[in-house]
N, C-alpha and C positions, 0 to 999 in steps of 0.2 A: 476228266472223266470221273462219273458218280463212284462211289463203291460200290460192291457187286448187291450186298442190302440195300442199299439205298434205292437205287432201280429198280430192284424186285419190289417195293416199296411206292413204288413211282408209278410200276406197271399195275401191280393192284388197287391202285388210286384212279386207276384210269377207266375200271369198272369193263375189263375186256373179258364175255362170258365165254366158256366152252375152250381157250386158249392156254395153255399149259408152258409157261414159262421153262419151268425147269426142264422140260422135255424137249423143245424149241432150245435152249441154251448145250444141252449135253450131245445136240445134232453136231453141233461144232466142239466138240469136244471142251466145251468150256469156256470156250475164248468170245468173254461177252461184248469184246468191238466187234468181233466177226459177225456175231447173231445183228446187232442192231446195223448190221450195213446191209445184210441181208432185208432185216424186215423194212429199211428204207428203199430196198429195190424195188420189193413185195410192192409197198404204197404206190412208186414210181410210174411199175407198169403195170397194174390190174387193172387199170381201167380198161385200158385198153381192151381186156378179152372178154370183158361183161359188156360190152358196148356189143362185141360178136355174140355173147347168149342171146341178146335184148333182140337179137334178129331171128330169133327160133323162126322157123313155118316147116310144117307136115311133109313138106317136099326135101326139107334140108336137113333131117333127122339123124343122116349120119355123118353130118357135118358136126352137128350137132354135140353128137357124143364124143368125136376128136375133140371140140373146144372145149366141153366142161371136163374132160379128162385133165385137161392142161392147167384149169381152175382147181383141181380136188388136187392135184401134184403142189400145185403152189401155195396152197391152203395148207397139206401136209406137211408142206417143205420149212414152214414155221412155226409146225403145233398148232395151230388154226383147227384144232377137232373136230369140232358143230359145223361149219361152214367144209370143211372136209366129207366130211359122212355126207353131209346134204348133198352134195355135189357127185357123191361118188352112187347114193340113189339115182339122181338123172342119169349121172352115166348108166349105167344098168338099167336105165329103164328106156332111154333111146335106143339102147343100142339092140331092146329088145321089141321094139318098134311101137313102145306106147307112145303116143304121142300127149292122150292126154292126159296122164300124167303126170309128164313135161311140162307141157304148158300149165297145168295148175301151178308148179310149185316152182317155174324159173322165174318169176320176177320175184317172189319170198328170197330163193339164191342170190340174186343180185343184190336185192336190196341190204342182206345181211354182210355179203364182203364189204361191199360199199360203206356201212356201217364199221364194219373192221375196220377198214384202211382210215376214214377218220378218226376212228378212237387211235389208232397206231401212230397217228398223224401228230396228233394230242401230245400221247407217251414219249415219242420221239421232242418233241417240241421241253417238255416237260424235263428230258434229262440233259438238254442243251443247256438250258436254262438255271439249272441247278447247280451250276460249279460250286467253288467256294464263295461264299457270301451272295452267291448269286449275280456274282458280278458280271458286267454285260463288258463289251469295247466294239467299239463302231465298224474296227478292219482288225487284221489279225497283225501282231505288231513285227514291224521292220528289222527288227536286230532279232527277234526270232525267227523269222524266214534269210536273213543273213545267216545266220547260225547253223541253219537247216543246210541251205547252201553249202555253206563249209563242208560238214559233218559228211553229205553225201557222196561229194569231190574225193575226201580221203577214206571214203568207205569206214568210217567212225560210228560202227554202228550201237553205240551205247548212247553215245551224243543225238545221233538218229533220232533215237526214243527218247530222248527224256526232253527232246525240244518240241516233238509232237506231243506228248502229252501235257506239257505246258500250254503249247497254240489247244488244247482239247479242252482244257480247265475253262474257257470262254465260252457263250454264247455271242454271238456277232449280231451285229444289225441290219446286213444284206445278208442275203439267199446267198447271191456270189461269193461271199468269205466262205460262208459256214458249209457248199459242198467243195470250194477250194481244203478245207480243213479236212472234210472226211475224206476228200480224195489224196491228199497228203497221206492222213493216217493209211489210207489200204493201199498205196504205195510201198508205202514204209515196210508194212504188215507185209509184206510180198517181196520186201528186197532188193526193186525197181527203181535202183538209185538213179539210172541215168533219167529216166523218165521224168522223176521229180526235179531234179536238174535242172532239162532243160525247160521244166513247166516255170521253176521259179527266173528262168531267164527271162521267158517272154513276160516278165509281170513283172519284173523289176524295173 
């Protein structure tokens, strides 16, 4: 994992407007694996609720206002401000039965998260990428998830950490390692020994 510069570094590189870092990082009390698992959630599932804006009609308006409420939350929930505010207009403007409005400014809404989640997409990618030397590895290595294994069995939890954040110093070359890796780390981050256990069973 980058250092805390380096990323903030990474994230301003990534040219993401209206989106406050520092503000998004101090949600989680500081803890910047926590923020970037979150904002890989964020990515994961918005599509999903912009696909429900993209259905607006005059008859479903206060459907309406339930889904982008859910959008302005999720927006706020990672310092996402612009795309926030935008979001929390429709709200307030469906829920006050304008409809047109609404419909002027939900596909601008859309298209901006949309635009978020890839630049995010990006950033995320960006600080995979960055370990030391930038060194890649194709799967995440054997005697470290040995290790891992170990550590969790004897509730070793110093060992715990310092074998995740080794497997974390990589970018991988399958999708499959690299959310095996995150999912390790907020395992770990959580305490959920047996869990990673028996994950590393069935994969062994």
């Amino acid at each position: 994992m980058n250092d805390i510069n380096d990323i903030k570094a990474l994230f301003d590189d990534a040219g993401i407007e209206g989106m406050d870092f520092d503000k998004g990082l101090g949600m989680f009390a500081g803890q910047v694996k926590i923020y970037l698992k979150i904002l890989k959630t964020f990515i994961d599932n918005i599509g999903g609720h912009l696909e429900e804006l993209a259905a607006l009609s005059e008859p479903g308006l206060a459907d309406y206002a339930i889904r982008v409420h859910g959008v302005k939350g999720s927006c706020y929930g990672i310092a996402a401000m612009k795309e926030g505010d935008l979001a929390k207009e429709l709200e307030f403007a469906a829920k006050g039965g304008d409809y047109a409005l609404v419909s002027s400014k939900n596909q601008a809404l859309i298209d901006a998260v949309y635009e978020l989640r890839g630049k995010l997409a990006a950033f995320l990618d960006a600080v995979r990428d960055d370990g030391p030397g930038g060194e890649k590895k194709a799967a995440p290595d054997k005697e470290l998830l040995a290790g891992l294994a170990e550590a969790v069995e004897t509730y070793d939890v110093d060992k715990v950490r310092s074998v995740v954040e080794e497997l974390e110093k990589f970018s991988y070359a399958h999708e499959k390692d690299r959310e095996l890796v995150e999912w390790l780390s907020a395992k770990a981050t959580s305490f959920e020994y047996e869990e990673i256990s028996e994950k590393l069973k069935e994969i062994s």
